[in-house]
C-alpha positions as CSV (number, residue, x, y, z in Angstrom):
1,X,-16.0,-55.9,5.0
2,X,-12.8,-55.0,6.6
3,X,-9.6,-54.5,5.7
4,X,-6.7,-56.4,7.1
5,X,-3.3,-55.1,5.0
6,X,-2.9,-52.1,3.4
7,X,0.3,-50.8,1.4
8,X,1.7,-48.0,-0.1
9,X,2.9,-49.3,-3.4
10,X,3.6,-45.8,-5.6
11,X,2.5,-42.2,-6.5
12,X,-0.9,-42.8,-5.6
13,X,-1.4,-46.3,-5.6
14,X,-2.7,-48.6,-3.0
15,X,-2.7,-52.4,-2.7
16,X,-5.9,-53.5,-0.2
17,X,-6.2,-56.8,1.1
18,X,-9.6,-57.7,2.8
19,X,-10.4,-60.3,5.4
20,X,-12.1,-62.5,2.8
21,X,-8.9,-62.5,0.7
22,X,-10.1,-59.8,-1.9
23,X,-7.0,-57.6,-3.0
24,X,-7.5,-54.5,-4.8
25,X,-5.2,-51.9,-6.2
26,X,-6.8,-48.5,-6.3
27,X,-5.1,-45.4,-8.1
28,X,-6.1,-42.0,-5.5
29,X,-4.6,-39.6,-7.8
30,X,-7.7,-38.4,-9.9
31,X,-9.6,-38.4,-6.6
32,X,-7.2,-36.3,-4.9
33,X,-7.0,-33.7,-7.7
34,X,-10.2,-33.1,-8.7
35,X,-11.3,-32.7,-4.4
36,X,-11.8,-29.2,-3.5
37,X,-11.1,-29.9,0.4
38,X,-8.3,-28.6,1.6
39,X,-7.7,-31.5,4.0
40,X,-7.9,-33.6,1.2
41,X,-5.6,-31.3,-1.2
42,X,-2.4,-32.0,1.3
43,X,-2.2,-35.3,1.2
44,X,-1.1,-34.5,-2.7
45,X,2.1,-34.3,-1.0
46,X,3.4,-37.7,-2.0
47,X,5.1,-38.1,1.7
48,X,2.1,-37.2,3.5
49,X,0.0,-39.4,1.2
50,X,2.5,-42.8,1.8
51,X,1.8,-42.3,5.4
52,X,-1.5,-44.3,4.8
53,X,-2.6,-46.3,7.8
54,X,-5.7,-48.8,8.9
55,X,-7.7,-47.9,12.1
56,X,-8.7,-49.9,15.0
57,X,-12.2,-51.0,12.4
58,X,-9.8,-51.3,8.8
59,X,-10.2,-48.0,7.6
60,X,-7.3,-46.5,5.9
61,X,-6.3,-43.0,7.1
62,X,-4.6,-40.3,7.2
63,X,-3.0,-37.6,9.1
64,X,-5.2,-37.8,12.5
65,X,-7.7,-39.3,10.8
66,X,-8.0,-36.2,8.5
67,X,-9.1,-38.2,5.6
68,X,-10.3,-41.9,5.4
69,X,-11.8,-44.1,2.7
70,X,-14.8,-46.3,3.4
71,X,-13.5,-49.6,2.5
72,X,-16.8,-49.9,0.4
73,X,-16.0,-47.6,-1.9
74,X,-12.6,-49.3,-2.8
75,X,-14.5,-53.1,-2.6
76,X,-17.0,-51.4,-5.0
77,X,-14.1,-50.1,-7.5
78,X,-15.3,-46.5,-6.8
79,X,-11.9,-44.9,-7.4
């Protein structure tokens, strides 16, 4: 399922809005810790991390699409 909105709310929060009109908020921050992947690691860095962005297919990224989130995993409350 795709994502349509995606927004930055706090620290590591996210608010996801899907195409079907399914909103999740999804809290990165024990995911981010506990990764050893360095590309992962950066986006610690609360500025870099904000920066979140969907793709041309609804993924949210970051960076140059360094890291991304299959939008399964967050419909499937896997974070």
């Amino acid at each position: 399922m795709k994502i349509v909105t995606i927004k930055h709310l706090e620290e590591y929060k996210l608010e996801v809005l899907f195409e079907d009109g399914t909103l999740k908020l999804i809290n990165l921050e024990t995911f981010l810790k506990t990764s050893n992947n360095p590309l992962i690691l950066k986006y610690l860095d609360l500025k870099l991390f904000s920066q979140v962005y969907l793709d041309s297919c609804g993924v949210p990224c970051w960076g140059d699409n360094e890291m991304d989130i299959n939008p399964l995993s967050i419909l499937n409350d896997e974070f």
